[in-house]
Every structure is written in structure tokens, then in C-alpha cells.
C-alpha positions in Angstrom: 35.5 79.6 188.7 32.2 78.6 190.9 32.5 82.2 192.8 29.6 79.9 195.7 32.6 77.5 196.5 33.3 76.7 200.2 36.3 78.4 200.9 37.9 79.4 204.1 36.4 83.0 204.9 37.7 85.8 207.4 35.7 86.4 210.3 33.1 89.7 209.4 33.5 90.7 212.6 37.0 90.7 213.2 39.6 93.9 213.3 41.6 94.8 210.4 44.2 93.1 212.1 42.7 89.8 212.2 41.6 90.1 208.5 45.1 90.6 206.9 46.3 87.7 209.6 43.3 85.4 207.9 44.3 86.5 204.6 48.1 85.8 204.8 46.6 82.2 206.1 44.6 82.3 202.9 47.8 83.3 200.9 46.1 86.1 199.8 48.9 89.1 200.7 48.9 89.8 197.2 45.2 90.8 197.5 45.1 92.9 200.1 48.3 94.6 199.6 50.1 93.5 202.4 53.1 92.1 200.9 55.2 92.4 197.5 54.3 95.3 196.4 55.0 98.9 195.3 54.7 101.3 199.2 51.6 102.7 196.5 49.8 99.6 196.7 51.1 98.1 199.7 48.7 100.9 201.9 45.6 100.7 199.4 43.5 101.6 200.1 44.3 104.3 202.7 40.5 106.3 202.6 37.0 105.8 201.5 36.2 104.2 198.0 33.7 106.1 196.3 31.5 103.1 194.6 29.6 105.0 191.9 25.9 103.3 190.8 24.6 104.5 187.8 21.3 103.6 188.3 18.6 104.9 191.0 18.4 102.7 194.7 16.6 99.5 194.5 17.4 98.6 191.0 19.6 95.0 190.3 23.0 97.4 189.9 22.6 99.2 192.7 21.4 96.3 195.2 24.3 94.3 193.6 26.8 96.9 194.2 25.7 97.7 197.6 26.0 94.1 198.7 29.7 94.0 197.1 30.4 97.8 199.2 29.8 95.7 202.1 32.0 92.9 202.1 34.7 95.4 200.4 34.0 97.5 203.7 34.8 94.6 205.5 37.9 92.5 204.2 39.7 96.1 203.0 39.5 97.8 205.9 38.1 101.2 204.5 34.5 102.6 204.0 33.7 101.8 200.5 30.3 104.1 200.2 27.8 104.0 197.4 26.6 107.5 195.9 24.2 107.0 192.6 24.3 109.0 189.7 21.6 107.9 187.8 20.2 109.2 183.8 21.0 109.3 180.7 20.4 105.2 180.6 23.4 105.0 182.8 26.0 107.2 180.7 26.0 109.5 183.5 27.6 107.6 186.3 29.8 105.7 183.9 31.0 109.2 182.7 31.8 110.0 186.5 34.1 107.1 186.7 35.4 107.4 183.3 36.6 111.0 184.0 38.0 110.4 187.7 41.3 109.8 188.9 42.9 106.6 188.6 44.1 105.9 191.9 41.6 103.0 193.0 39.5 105.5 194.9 36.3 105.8 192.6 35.2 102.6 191.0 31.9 101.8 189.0 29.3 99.4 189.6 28.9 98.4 185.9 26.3 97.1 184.1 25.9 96.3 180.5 23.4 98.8 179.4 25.8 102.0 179.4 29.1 99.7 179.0 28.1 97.2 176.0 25.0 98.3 174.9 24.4 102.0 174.4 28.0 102.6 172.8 26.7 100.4 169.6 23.9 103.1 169.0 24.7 106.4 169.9 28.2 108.8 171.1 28.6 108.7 174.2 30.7 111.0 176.4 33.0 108.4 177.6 34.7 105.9 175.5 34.9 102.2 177.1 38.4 100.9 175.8 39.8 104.6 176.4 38.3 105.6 179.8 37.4 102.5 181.9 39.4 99.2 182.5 37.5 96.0 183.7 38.3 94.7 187.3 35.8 91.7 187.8 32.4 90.9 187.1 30.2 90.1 190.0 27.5 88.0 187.8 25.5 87.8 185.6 21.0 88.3 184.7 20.0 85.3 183.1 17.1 85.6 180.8 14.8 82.8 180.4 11.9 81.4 177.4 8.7 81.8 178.0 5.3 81.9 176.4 1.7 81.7 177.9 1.3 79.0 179.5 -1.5 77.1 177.1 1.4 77.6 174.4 1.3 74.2 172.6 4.7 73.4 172.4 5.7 70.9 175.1 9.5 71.9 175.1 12.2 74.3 173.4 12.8 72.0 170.3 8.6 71.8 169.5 8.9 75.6 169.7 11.7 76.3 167.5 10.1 73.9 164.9 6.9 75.8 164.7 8.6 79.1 164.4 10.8 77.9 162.0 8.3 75.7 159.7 5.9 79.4 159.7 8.2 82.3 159.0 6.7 85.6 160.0 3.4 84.2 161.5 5.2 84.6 165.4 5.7 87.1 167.3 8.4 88.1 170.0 8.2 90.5 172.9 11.1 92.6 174.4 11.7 95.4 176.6 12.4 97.9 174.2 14.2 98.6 170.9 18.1 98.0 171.3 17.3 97.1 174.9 19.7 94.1 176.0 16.5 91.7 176.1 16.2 92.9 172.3 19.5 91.8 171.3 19.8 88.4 173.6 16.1 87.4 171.6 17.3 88.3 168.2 21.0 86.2 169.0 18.7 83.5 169.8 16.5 83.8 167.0 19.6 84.5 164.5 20.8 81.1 166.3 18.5 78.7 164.9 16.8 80.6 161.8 14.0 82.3 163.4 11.9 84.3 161.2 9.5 86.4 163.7 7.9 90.0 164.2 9.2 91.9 167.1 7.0 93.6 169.3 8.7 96.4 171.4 7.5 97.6 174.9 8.6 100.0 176.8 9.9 98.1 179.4 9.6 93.9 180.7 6.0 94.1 182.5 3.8 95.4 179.7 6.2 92.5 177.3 5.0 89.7 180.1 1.8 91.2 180.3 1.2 90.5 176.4 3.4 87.1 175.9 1.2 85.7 179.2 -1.9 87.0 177.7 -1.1 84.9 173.9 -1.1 88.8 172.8 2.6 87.8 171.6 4.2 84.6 171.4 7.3 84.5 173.0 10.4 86.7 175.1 13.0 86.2 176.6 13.2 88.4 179.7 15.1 88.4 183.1 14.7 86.4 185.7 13.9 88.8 187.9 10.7 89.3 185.6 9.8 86.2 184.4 10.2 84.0 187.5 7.4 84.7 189.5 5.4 84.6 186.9 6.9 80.7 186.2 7.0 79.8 189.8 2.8 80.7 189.6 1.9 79.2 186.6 1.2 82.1 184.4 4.1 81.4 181.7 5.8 78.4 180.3 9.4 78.5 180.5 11.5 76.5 177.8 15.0 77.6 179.0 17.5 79.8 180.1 20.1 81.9 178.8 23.2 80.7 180.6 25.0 77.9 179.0 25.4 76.4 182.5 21.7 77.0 183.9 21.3 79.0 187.2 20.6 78.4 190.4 18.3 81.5 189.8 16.2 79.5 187.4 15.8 76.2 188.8 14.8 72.7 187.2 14.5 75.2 183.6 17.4 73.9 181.4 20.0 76.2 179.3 18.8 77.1 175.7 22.4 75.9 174.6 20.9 72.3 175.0 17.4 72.6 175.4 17.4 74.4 172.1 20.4 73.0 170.4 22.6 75.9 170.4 26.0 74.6 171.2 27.9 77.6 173.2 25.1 79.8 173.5 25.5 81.6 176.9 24.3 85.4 177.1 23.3 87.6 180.2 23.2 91.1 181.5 26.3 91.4 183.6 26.9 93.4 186.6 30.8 94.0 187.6 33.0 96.4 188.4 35.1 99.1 186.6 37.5 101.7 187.0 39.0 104.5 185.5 41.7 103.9 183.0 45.3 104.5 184.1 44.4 103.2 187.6 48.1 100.7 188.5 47.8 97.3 187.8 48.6 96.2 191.2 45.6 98.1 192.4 43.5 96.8 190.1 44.6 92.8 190.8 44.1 94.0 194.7 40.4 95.0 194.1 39.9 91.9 191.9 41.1 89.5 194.2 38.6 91.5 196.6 35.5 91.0 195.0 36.4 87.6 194.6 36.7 87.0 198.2 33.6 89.2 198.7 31.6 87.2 196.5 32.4 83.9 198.5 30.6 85.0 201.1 27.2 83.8 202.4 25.5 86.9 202.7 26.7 88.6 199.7 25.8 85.0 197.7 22.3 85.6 199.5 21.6 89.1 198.7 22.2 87.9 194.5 20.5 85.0 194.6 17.4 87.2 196.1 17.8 89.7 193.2 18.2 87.0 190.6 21.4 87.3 189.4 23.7 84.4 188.9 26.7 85.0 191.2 29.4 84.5 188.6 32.7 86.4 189.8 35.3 86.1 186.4 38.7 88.0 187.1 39.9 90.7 185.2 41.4 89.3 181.9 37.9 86.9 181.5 36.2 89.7 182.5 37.9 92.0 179.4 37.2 88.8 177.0 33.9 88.5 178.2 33.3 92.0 177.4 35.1 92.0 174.6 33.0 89.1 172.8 29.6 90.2 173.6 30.1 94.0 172.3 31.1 91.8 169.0 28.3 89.6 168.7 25.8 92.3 169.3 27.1 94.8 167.3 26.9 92.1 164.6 23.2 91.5 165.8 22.7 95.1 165.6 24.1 95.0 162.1 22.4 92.3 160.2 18.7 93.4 161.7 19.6 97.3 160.6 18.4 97.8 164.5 18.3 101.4 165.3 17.4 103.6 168.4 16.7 107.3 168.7 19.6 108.5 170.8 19.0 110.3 174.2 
């Protein structure tokens, strides 16, 4: 589902009143809890919704999450307030929500790292398919190629032809071992037969700073990090990691086609969670929420200016998106004996 489409949206303005009468317009009782259902989930939510980050103010999560607290302020009726509980690469936050109530008043603004990622290297206090149950995902990162911009290769085909005729001889940049621009580069590389030496940084500027420098030949790295440096001339881009493209990333093609990897389509994802045991009704109410939320202009907006692809996926695509990604990189993980020292 395009979660930009032009749809009929309540007034942000408005009383509650008018928002439930917009939304029974819509046919969207279901959502809000207004009609056909249990008394329990007919007057959700009935207080504040804790939003829990767990990631320090200003980082993708949190502005992503703070932009979806706002429209959920407005459509539900009730203060949804952000508190962040950052460390621990995220595990603390995630363990607040995995160890709350389940009564649709503390939810998590997830993100891959302490969801997908850390659990394939190291215990962690909370266990995903026990503890937390997927509501929607908000979007996704994209990460695009790129290489310095005197790189000889004219496109993402010439590229994967001279890695592939000299095995070894290229090198690849990323943000740190295990680190989801680690395991996106290596699915990429395991993709088409790449045989290259990876150089980890701690963190995406010191990669960019080498890969623009020739210091290292290629990453792939956010868009938040790469794109300025694109848009200014200082890297080549040869593609993106979203099999549809992004409007984050325009005029630079997917790597599914600019590559020739049919179906590849990987990003960091931002979405939101909640404790397991939470009803089901609740949970469709706050799914059908963020998808309403994520219609909106403003919210649209604020993710386009972070640079993540506004890509809202209900709960059950959501679970299967999850589900599929914590596969393939634990089978990335695997086959390139990765390993991380844990925290």
C-alpha cells in the first residue's frame, strides 16, 4: 500500500467529536474503536500512550516516532507522549516495552537494530517472538551504492563486473561489524558473487569519509548519509536498496534492476511495537491509526526530511516482513562466520 496516497483526511484541528464523525465517513469505526467492539476496546484509548524511543532525541527513530505521536495525538483523541530510554544499542527501551503491560498504553517506536539485528549476536534481556508483537511499520532507510566519484565504472553492472572479474582486490566500507549497513552490503555482495575485503568503521561518516576519498572502494550506507554527499558531487551513486526506488533517493535506480538482482529490496525499518498479550482489537485499532497518521501531509513531510521512505505495511506484512529479514541475515551472518563482541 502507497502509505503517500490522497485519501480523505480528518481535519487536525477539529474536536474529538468531529474526528470520530470523519472517521465513521471514512468507514473507519473499526479503527478508532467506535463501533463493533469489546466495551475494552470500544473506549481505547481512555489516557495517555506512553511512546517509548530507544534511542537519544534527534536520531531517525526518535524524529520518526515523534512525528507519528503527533498525528496519534490528533485522530485518537489522547496525549500519546514520547519518553526515550536510550543504551545498550537500543535493548534498553525495547526491554521497557517488552516487560510492560499489554493494555495498548506503552508502545515502542522500533527500529531494526535492537529488534532484528542485535538478537542474531548476543542474549538479550527481552525475546522478540515472546515479549513484543508487531503493529505496523512506519517506513523504511534505504541504503544507497556509492563510490568516489572518479570511480571508473559508469553504472552498477560495470561495477559488479570489476569486482567480480578481481576477487579480493576491492574493498567495502560499512558502519561497523554486524551493523545493519554490514549485513545489507554483504546480502548484496553474497547476491551477485562478490569477493571483497570489508573495512569496518565505527560509524557512517568516517566509512564516507574513506569510500569518497578512493581510501575504500565502495558502501552502501543510508540515505540520510550518503545523499548529500550525491546531491554535491562528492560520491557516485549506482543504486538503491529498495526494490521500488524512493522518493528519498531520486533519479538513482533500485539495485534489484540496476544490479540484476531480481527481488532484492532491504532497509532499516522504523515501526511500531507493543508488548505481547496486548488484545487484538487494540492492536488492529493502533494499526489502522498509524495508517491514517502516515497519510498525512505533515507527517509524509517530516520522513521525507529525515530520509526515510514512508512505507506504512499493516500488521501481518509487517510480522512477515520481520520475519524474512531476521532469516536472511542470520543466514548472512552465518555463511561470513560474522561476529561482534557483545555489550
Amino acid at each position: 500500500m502507497d502509505a503517500q496516497a490522497g485519501q480523505t483526511r480528518p481535519d487536525h484541528n477539529a474536536s474529538r467529536r468531529k474526528i470520530l464523525g470523519a472517521a465513521s465517513a471514512l468507514g473507519l469505526t473499526s479503527v478508532l474503536g467506535v463501533a463493533g467492539t469489546s466495551h475494552a476496546e470500544e473506549t481505547y484509548p481512555s489516557k495517555t500512550i506512553k511512546m517509548i524511543v530507544p534511542w537519544p532525541p534527534g536520531q531517525a527513530t526518535d524524529l520518526g516516532g515523534r512525528a507519528l505521536a503527533m498525528g496519534l495525538s490528533r485522530l485518537l483523541g489522547q496525549s500519546v507522549v514520547v519518553e526515550n530510554k536510550a543504551g545498550a544499542g537500543g535493548m534498553i527501551g525495547t526491554d521497557n516495552v517488552a516487560k510492560a503491560a499489554g493494555d495498548g498504553y506503552t508502545i515502542l517506536a522500533g527500529s531494526s537494530g535492537p529488534v532484528t539485528v542485535l538478537p542474531l549476536f548476543q542474549p538479550t534481556p527481552y525475546d522478540v517472538a515472546r515479549d513484543l508483537m508487531p503493529v505496523a511499520m512506519m517506513g523504511l532507510s534505504p541504503y544507497v551504492l556509492v563510490t568516489a566519484p572518479d570511480f571508473p565504472a559508469r553504472d552498477a553492472r560495470e561495477l559488479v563486473r570489476m569486482i567480480q572479474a578481481s576477487p579480493g582486490k576491492y574493498t567495502f566500507a560499512s558502519s561497523g561489524t554486524g551493523a545493519t549497513a554490514h549485513l545489507i552490503t554483504e546480502s548484496f555482495n553474497a547476491a551477485l558473487g562478490l569477493k571483497a575485503v570489508h573495512v569496518p568503521y565505527k560509524g557512517s561518516s568516517p566509512a564516507l569519509t574513506d569510500v569518497i576519498a578512493g581510501r575504500v572502494t565502495y558502501c552502501l550506507e543510508t540515505a540520510a548519509a550518503t545523499m548529500p554527499f550525491v546531491r554535491d558531487g562528492r560520491a557516485k551513486a549506482y543504486g538503491v536498496s529498495l526494490i521500488k526506488g524512493s522518493v528519498v533517493t531520486p533519479g538513482i535506480p533500485p539495485l534489484a534492476t540496476a544490479a540484476g538482482i531480481p527481488g532484492f529490496d532491504l532497509g532499516a525499518w522504523l515501526g511500531v511495537m507493543v508488548p505481547k498479550g496486548t488484545p487484538k482489537g487494540i492492536v488492529t485499532q493502533l494499526s489502522g491509526a498509524v495508517q491514517q497518521v502516515m497519510q498525512s501531509p505533515d507527517v509524509a513531510e517530516i520522513f521525507l526530511r529525515i530520509a526515510v521512505e514512508n512505507d506504512y505495511r499493516p500488521t501481518e506484512e509487517f510480522a512477515r516482513y520481520l520475519q524474512a529479514t531476521s532469516t536472511l541475515f542470520a543466514d548472512v551472518i552465518k555463511r561470513n562466520d560474522i561476529r561482534i563482541e557483545a555489550s
